[in-house]
C-alpha positions as CSV (number, residue, x, y, z in Angstrom):
1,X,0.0,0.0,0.0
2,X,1.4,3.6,-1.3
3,X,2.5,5.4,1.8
4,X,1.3,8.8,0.4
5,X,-2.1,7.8,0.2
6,X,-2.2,6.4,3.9
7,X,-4.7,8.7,6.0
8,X,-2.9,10.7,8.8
9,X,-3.9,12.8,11.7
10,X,-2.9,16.4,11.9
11,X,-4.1,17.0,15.7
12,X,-7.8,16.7,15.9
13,X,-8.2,16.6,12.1
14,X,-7.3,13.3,9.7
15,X,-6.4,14.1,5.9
16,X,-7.5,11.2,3.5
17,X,-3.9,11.1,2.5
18,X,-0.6,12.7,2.9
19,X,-0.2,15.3,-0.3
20,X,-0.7,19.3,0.6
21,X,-1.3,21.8,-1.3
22,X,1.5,24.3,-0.4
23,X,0.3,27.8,-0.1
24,X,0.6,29.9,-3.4
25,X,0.7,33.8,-3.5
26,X,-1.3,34.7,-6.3
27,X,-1.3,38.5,-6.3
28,X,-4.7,38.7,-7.7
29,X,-6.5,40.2,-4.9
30,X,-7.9,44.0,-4.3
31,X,-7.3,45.6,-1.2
32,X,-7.2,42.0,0.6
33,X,-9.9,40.5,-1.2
34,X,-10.0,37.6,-2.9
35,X,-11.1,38.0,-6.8
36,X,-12.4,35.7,-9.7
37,X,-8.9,34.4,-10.0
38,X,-9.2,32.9,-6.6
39,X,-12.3,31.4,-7.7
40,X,-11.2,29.5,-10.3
41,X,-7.7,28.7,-8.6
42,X,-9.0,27.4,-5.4
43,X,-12.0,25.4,-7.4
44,X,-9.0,23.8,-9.6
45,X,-6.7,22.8,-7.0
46,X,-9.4,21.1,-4.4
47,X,-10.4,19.0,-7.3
48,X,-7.2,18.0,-7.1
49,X,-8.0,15.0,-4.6
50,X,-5.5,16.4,-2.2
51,X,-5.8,15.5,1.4
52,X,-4.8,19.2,2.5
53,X,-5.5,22.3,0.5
54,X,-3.3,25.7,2.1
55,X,-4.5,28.8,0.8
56,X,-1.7,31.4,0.2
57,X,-0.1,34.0,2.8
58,X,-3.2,35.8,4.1
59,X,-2.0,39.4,5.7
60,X,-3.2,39.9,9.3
61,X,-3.5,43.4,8.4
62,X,-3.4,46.0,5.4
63,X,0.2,46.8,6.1
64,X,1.0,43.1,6.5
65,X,0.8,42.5,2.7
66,X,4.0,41.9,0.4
67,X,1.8,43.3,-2.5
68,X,-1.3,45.3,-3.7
69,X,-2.2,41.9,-4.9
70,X,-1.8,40.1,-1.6
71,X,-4.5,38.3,0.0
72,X,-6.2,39.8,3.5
73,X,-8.2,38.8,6.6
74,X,-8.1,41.9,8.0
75,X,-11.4,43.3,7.4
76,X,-15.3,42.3,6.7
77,X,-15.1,42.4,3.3
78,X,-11.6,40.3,2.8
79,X,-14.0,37.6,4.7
80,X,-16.8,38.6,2.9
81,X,-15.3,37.3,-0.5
82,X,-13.0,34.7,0.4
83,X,-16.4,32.8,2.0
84,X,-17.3,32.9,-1.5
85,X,-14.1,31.5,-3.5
86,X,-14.0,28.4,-0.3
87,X,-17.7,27.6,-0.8
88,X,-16.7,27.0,-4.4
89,X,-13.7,25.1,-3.6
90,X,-16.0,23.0,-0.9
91,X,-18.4,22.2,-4.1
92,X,-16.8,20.5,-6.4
93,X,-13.5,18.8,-3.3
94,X,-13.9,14.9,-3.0
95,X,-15.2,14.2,0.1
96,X,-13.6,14.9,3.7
97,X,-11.2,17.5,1.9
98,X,-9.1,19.5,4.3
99,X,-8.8,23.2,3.5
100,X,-6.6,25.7,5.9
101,X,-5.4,28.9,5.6
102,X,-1.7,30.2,6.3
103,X,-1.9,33.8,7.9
104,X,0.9,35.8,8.2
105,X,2.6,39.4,8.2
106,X,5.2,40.9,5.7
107,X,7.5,42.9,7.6
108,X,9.8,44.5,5.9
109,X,9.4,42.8,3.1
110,X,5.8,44.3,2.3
111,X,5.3,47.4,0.4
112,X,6.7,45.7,-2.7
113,X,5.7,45.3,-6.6
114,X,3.9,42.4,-8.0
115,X,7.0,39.6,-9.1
116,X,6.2,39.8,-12.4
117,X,7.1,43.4,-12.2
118,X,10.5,42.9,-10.7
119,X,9.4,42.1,-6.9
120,X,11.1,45.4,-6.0
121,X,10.0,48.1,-3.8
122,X,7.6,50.2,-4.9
123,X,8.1,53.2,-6.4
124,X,6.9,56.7,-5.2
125,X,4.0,56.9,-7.1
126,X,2.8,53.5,-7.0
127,X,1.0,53.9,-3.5
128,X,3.7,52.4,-1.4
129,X,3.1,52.4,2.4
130,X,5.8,52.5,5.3
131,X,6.9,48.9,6.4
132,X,7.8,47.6,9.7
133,X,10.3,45.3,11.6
134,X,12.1,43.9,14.5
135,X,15.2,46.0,13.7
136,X,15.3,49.1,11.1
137,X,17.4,47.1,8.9
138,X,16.4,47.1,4.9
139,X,15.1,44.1,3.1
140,X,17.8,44.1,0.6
141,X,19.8,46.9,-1.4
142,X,17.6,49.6,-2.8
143,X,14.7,48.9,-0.4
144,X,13.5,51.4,2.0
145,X,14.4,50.9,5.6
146,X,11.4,49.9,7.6
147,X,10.3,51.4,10.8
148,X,11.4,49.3,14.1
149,X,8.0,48.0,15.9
150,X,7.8,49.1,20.0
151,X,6.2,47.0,22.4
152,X,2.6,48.7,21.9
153,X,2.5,47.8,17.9
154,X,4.1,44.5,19.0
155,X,0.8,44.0,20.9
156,X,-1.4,45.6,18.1
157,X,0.2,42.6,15.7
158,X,0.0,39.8,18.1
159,X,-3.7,40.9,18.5
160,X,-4.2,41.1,14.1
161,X,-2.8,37.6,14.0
162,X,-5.5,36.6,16.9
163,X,-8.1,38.4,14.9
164,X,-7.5,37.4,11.3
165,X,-7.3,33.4,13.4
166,X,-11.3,34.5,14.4
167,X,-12.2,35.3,11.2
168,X,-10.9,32.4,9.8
169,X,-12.7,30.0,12.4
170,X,-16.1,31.9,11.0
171,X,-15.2,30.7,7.5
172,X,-14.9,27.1,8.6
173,X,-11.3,26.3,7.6
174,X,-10.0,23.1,8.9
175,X,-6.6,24.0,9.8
176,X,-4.8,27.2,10.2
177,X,-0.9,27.8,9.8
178,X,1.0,30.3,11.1
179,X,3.6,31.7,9.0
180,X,7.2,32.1,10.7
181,X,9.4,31.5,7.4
182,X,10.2,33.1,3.7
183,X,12.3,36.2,5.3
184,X,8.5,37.9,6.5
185,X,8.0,39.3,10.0
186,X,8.4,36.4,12.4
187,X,11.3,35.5,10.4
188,X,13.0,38.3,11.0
189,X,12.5,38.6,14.8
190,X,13.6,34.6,14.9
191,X,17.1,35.2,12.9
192,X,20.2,37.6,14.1
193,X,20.4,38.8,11.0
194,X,17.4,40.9,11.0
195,X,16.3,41.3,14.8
196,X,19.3,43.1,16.6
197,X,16.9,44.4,19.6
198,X,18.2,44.4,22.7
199,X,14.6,44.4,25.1
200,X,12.6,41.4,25.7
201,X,12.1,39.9,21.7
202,X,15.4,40.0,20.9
203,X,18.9,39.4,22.3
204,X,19.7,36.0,22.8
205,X,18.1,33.2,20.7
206,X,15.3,32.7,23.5
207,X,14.1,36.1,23.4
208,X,14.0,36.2,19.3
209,X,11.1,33.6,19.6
210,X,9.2,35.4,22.2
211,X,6.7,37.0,19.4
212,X,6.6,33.6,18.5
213,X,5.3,32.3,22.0
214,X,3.0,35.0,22.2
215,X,1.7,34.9,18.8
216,X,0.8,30.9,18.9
217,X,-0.6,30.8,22.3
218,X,-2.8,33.5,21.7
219,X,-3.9,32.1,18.5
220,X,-4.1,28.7,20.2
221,X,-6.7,30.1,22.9
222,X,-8.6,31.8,20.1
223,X,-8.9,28.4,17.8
224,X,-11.3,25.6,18.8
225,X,-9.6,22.3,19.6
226,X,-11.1,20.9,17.0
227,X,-9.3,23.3,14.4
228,X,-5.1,22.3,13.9
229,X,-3.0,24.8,13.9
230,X,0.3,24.9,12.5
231,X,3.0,26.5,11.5
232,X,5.5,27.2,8.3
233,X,9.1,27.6,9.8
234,X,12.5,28.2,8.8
235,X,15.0,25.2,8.5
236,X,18.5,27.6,7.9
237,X,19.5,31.0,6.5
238,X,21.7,29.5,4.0
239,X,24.7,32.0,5.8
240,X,27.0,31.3,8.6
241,X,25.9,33.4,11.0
242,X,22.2,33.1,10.2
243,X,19.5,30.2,11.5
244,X,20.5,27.1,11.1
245,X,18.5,23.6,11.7
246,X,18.9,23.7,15.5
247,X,17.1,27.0,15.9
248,X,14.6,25.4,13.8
249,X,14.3,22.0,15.9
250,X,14.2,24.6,19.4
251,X,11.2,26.5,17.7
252,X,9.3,23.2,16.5
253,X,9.3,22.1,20.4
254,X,8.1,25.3,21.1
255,X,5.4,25.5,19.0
256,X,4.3,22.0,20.4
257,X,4.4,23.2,23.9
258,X,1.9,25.5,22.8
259,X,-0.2,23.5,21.3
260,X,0.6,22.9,17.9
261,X,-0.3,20.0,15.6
262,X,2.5,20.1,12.7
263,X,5.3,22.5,11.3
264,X,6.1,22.8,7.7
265,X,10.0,22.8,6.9
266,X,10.8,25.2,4.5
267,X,13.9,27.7,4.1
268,X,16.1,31.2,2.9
269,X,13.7,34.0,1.9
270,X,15.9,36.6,4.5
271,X,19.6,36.7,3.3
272,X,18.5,37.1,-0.2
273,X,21.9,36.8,-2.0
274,X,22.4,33.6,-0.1
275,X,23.7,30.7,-2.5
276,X,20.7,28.2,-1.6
277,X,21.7,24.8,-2.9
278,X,18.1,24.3,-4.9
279,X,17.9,20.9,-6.5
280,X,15.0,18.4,-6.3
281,X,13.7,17.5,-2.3
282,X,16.9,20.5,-1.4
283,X,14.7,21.3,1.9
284,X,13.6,17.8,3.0
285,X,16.9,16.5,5.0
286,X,16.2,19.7,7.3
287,X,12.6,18.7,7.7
288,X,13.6,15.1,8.6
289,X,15.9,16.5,11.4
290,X,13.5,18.4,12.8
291,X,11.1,15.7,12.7
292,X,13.4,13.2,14.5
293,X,14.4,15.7,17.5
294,X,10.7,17.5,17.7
295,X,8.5,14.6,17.5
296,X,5.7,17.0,15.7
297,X,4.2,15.8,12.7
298,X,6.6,17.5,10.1
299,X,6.0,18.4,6.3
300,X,8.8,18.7,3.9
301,X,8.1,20.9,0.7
302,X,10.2,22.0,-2.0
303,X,10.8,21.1,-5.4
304,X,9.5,17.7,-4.7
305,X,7.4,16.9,-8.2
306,X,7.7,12.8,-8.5
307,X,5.3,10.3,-7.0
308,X,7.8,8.0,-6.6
309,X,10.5,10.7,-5.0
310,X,7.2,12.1,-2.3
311,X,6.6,8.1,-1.7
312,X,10.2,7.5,-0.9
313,X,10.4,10.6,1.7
314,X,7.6,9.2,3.7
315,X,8.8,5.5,3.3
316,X,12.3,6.7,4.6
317,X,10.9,8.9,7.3
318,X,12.0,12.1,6.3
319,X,8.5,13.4,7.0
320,X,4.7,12.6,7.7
321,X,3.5,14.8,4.8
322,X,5.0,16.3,1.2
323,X,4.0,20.2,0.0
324,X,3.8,20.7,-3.6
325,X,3.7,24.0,-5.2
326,X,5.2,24.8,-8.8
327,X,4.5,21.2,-9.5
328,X,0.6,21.2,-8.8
329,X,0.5,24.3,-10.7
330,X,1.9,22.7,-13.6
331,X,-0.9,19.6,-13.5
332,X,-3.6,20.4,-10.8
333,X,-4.0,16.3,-12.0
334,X,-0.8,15.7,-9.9
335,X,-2.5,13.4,-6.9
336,X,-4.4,11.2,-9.7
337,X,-1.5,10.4,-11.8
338,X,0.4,9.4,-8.7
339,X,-2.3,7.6,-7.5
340,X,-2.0,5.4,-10.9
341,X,1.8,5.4,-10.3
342,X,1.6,3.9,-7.2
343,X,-1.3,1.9,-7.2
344,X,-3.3,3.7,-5.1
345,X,-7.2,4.8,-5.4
346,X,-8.0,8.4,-5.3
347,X,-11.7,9.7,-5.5
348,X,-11.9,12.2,-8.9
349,X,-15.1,14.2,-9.7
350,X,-17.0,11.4,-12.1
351,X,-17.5,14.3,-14.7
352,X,-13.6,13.5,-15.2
353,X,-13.6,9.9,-14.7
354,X,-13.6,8.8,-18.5
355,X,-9.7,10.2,-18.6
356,X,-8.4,7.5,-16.3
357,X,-6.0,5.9,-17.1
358,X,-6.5,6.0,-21.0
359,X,-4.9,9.2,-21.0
360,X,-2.1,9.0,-18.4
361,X,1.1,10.9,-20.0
362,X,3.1,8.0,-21.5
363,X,0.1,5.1,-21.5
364,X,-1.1,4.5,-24.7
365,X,-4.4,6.1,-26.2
366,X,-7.2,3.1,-26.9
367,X,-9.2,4.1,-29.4
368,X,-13.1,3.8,-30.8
């Protein structure tokens, strides 16, 4: 039996099988709110026959987004219309499939274009807005240098993440994730390289993850128990003197002393000239050491696009789940054809049923 399409529990929820949808930015929303392209998008990938669908970053507030395009759940009408796009996704899912959200907050990395405009800071002219940050220390070269949170807008953002975390529970997610990786704000108050604050979040390693604390604990007491929460972290730098996997395994225990059900290993996104080693599965050897010394159910993700290669990292151990991103946007068919690969049964809308397995890439056509 295919290891990747065993059922497994996240917390108090069970997934039918162990392929997530990693969360996408899209940069199609207005103001926070989700558009047609959501729609379609969401409704295409929860066909899939995923066990786990995670929508993109989701700002906690209007300042929180990396884009104008970015997604919200800061507001009633950011609610308003991403009820809409997850009702549709809900209509045409397989049965018992898990949707969450990952909520998070830019940093200093917000006020930027959209990436297929350069992913630069935006210009004067283009409505940028101040950003904020552990530290005033600039994204990158040529990037304005963000404004260094006190303890009172510290509070004000713990509270957002709290808020957006309600709002979600109103929509009837599944799951929500907290997102602590990709060089955005709890990112930067985890690693020395961007939070050189000397009160009580930063200093030694301990006080870095004090946002963190605060931010899953109050999220936690906000959440129903029957809701998982989890969390995307960071599994190294890619520099010397930046994280590295132990910080990662110390925040994964953390997270599960507060209550979490699962981490998601993923990596770089703060040093951004960092020479990150990217080949196929490149992030899954941190996941599986944070696995072994956490004992949290732990998700690898990154450029891992064969059935065979996500079967192999959960026969191994490695991890208790695979993320796919670029290569689900490539074939939203992606859990079906692995399904036929492994041997496996996977439930597909019977509107689609009369393409299996006649027209698998490589099987030949029958014809008449």
């Amino acid at each position: 039996m295919s290891l990747l399409f065993s059922p497994l529990d996240l917390g108090p929820m069970r997934v039918n099988n162990r392929i997530v949808v990693a969360p996408m930015c899209q940069y199609s929303a207005a103001d926070g709110c989700a558009s047609d392209w959501h729609l379609q998008h969401l409704m295409q990938l929860a066909m899939s026959g995923a066990g786990l669908i995670v929508l993109e970053a989701t700002a906690v507030e209007r300042r929180g987004r990396i884009t104008h395009g970015c997604l919200g759940l800061y507001s009633d009408a950011n609610e308003r219309t991403l009820a809409r796009a997850l009702a549709a996704a809900r209509s045409v899912a397989p049965a018992n499939t898990k949707f969450a959200i990952q909520i998070a907050h830019a940093g200093r990395k917000a006020s930027a274009r959209l990436p297929w405009q350069d992913g630069s800071a935006l210009r004067p002219g283009e409505d940028p807005w101040p950003s904020v940050a552990p530290s005033p220390l600039a994204a990158n070269d040529g990037w304005p240098v963000p404004e260094a949170l006190d303890e009172a807008a510290i509070e004000r953002i713990i509270a957002a993440f709290a808020s957006a975390a309600e709002r979600a529970v109103r929509l009837g997610f599944d799951a929500i994730e907290l997102h602590m990786a990709h060089g955005y704000l709890l990112h930067q108050f985890q690693s020395p390289l961007s939070n050189h604050r000397k009160d009580r979040f930063g200093g030694d390693s301990e006080r870095r993850l004090a946002l963190h604390r605060d931010v899953a604990k109050n999220v936690r007491s906000r959440v129903p128990p029957t809701i998982a929460l989890g969390a995307r972290i960071t599994g190294t730098d890619w520099v010397d003197d930046g994280l590295g996997v132990d910080d990662a395994i110390t925040l994964a225990k953390l997270l599960k002393s507060a209550g979490l059900a699962y981490v998601d290993v993923s990596s770089g996104g703060l040093a951004l000239k960092a020479p990150i080693p990217i080949g196929p599965g490149y992030q899954v050897g941190l996941a599986a050491k944070v696995k072994a010394a956490s004992g949290l159910v732990t998700r690898a993700v990154g450029l891992i696009v064969d059935p065979q290669q996500a079967e192999d990292i959960l026969v191994r151990g490695d991890a208790d789940q695979v993320a796919l991103a670029r290569a689900i946007l490539d074939d939203p068919r992606w859990p079906w054809h692995a399904a036929e690969r492994l041997g496996a049964t996977i439930e597909r809308p019977p509107q689609y049923a009369r393409t299996a397995p006649n027209l698998w890439p490589g099987a030949k056509i029958i014809r008449g």
